[in-house]
C-alpha positions as CSV (number, residue, x, y, z in Angstrom):
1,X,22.6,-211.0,-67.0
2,X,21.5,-209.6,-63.8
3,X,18.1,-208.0,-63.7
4,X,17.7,-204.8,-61.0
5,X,14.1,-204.5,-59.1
6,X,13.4,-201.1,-57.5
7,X,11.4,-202.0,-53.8
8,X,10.4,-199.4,-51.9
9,X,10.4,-200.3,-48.2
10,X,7.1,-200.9,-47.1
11,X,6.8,-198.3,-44.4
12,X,7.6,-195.9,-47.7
13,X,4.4,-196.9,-49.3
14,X,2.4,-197.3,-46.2
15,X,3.4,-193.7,-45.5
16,X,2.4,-192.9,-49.0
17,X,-0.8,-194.2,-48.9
18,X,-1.9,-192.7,-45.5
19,X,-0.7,-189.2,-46.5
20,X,-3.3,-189.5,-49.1
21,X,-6.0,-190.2,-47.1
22,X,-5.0,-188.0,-44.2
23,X,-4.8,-184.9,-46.5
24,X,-8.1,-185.5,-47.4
25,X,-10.5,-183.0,-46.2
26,X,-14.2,-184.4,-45.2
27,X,-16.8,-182.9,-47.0
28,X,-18.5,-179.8,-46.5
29,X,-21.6,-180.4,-45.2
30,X,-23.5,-177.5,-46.6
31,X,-22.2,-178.1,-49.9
32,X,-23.5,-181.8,-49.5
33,X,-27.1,-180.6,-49.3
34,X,-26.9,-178.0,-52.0
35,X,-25.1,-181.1,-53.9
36,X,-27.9,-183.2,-52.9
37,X,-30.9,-180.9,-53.8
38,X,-29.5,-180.3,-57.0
39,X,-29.5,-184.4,-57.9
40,X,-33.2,-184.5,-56.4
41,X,-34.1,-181.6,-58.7
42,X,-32.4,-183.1,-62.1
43,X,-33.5,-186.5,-61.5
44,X,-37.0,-185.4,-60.8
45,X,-37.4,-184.1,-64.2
46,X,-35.6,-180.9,-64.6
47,X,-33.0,-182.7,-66.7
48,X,-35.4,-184.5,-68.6
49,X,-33.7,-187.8,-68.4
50,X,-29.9,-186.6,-69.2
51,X,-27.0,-186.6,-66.8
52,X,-26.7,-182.6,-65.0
53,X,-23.8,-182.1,-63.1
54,X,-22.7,-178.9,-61.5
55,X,-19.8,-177.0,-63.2
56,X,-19.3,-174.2,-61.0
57,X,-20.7,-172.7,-57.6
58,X,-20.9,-169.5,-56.6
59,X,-22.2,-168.5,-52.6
60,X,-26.4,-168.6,-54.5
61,X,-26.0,-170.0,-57.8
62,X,-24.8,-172.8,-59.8
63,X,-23.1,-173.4,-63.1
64,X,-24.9,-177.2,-64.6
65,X,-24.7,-178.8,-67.2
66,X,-26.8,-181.4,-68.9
67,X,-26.0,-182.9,-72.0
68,X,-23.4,-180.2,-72.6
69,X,-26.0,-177.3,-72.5
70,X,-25.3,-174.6,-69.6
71,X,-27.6,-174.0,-66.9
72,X,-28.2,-171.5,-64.2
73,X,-29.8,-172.5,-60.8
74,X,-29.9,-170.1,-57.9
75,X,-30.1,-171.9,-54.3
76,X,-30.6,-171.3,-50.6
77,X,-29.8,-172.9,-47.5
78,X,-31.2,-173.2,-44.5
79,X,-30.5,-174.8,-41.0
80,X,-27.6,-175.4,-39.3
81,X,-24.7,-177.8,-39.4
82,X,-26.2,-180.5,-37.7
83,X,-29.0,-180.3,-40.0
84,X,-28.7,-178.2,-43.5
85,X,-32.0,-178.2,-45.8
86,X,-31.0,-176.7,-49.3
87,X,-33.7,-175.7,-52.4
88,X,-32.7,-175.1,-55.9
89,X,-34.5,-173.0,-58.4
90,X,-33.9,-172.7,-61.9
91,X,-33.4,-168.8,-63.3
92,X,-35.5,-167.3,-65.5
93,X,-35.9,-168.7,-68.8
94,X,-35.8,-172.4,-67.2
95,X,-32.5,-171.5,-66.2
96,X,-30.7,-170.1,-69.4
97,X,-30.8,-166.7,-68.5
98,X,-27.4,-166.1,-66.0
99,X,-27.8,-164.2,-63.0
C-alpha cells in the first residue's frame, strides 16, 4: 500500500509565516499607556486582588472587568508620541455608574 504525504514547498510556508508577522500592525502607543495605567491602577488595589481586564474602549472611557463584574473608568492622556502619560479614574459609584 502506498501512503501519500502532502509537503508544502518550504518557500510556501516561509511565505506563510512572514505574511503573518508582516500584517501585523505595532502597537499604538497611546493605547499602550492608557493600557498601562489601567494595570498600575488594578494592581494597586482598585481590583482588590482579582484579574481586571479592559472589555471595551471608547476615545475617555473604558469597559473592565474584574471577576466578571463590569466597570467604568474614564481616562486622559497627555503628552505626545514620543512620550504619552495616561491617568485613569474610576466613575462615580467606584465605577458602576456608566458614563
Amino acid at each position: 500500500m502506498r501512503t501519500r504525504s502532502a509537503w508544502f514547498p518550504l518557500a510556501t510556508v516561509c511565505g506563510l509565516i512572514l505574511a503573518g508577522c508582516v500584517t501585523a500592525s505595532p502597537p499604538n502607543p497611546r493605547d499602550q499607556a492608557v493600557n498601562q495605567a489601567w494595570e498600575t491602577y488594578c494592581n494597586a488595589g482598585y481590583c482588590e486582588g482579582a484579574r481586571g481586564s479592559i472589555v471595551e474602549r471608547t476615545d475617555s472611557t473604558l469597559t473592565v472587568s474584574i471577576n466578571g463584574n463590569v466597570r467604568y473608568m474614564t481616562y486622559t492622556v497627555s503628552g505626545g508620541p514620543a512620550h504619552y502619560e495616561a491617568r485613569v479614574t474610576p466613575t462615580a459609584d467606584q465605577g458602576r455608574t456608566q458614563p
